[in-house]
C-alpha positions in Angstrom: 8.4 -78.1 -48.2 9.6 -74.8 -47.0 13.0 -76.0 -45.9 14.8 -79.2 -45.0 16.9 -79.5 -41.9 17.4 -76.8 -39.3 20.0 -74.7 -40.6 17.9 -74.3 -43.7 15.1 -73.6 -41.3 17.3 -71.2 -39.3 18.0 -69.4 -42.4 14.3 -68.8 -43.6 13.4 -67.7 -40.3 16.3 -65.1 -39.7 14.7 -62.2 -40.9 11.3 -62.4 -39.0 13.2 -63.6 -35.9 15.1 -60.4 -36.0 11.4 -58.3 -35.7 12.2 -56.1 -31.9 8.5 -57.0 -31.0 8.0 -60.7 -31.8 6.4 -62.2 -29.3 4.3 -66.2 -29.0 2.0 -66.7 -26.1 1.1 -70.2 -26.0 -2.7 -70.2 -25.5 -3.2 -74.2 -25.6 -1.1 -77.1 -26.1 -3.0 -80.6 -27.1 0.1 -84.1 -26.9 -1.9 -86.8 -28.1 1.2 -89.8 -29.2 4.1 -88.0 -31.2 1.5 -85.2 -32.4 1.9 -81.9 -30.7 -1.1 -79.2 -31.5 -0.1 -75.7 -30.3 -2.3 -72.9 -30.3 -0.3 -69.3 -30.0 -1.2 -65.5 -30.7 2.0 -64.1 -32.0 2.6 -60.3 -31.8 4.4 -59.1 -34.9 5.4 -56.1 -37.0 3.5 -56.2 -40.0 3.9 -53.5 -43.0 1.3 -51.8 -42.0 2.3 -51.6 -38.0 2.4 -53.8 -34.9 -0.6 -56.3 -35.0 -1.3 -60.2 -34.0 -2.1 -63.3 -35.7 -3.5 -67.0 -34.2 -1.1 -69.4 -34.9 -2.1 -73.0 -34.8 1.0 -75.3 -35.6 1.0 -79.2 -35.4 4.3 -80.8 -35.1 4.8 -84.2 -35.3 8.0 -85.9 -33.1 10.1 -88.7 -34.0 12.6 -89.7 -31.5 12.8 -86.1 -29.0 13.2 -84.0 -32.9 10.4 -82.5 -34.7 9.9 -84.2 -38.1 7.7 -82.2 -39.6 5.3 -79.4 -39.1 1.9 -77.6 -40.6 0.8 -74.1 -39.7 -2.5 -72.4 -40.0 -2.1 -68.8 -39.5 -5.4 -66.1 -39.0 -5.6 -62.7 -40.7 -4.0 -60.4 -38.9 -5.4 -57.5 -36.3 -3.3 -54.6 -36.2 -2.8 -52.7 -32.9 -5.7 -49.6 -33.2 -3.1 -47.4 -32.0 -0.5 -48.0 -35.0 -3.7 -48.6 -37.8 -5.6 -45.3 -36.8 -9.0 -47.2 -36.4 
């Protein structure tokens, strides 16, 4: 378990949150029940320069909150303008 409860949650995610260029663009979303299944390409700032990863994330809700989550995440593609390629 990564963290427990959202201000926990909030607090692990504080520094990535903070990256200028972060950006999710849901590319599917699959409700079946209480199970959500997104599927997002995320635009980050990696060490190496701005790039994007596939992020598939499956949340499970109990009661309108999330209870729990799992998260695949794809290597990432850098921008060819920041990696010189």
């Amino acid at each position: 378990m990564l963290a427990a409860g959202s201000a926990e949650l909030r607090a692990r995610l504080a520094p990535r949150l903070a990256e200028p260029n972060l950006h999710a663009r849901l590319l599917q979303r699959v409700v079946m029940g209480n199970i959500v299944i997104d599927h997002e390409e995320v635009t980050r700032t990696f060490p190496e320069g701005t790039g994007q990863v596939d992020l598939v994330a499956i949340y499970e809700v109990v009661d309108g909150k999330i209870r729990s989550v799992s998260a695949q995440v794809s290597n990432k593609r850098l921008d060819p303008r920041q990696s010189g390629v």
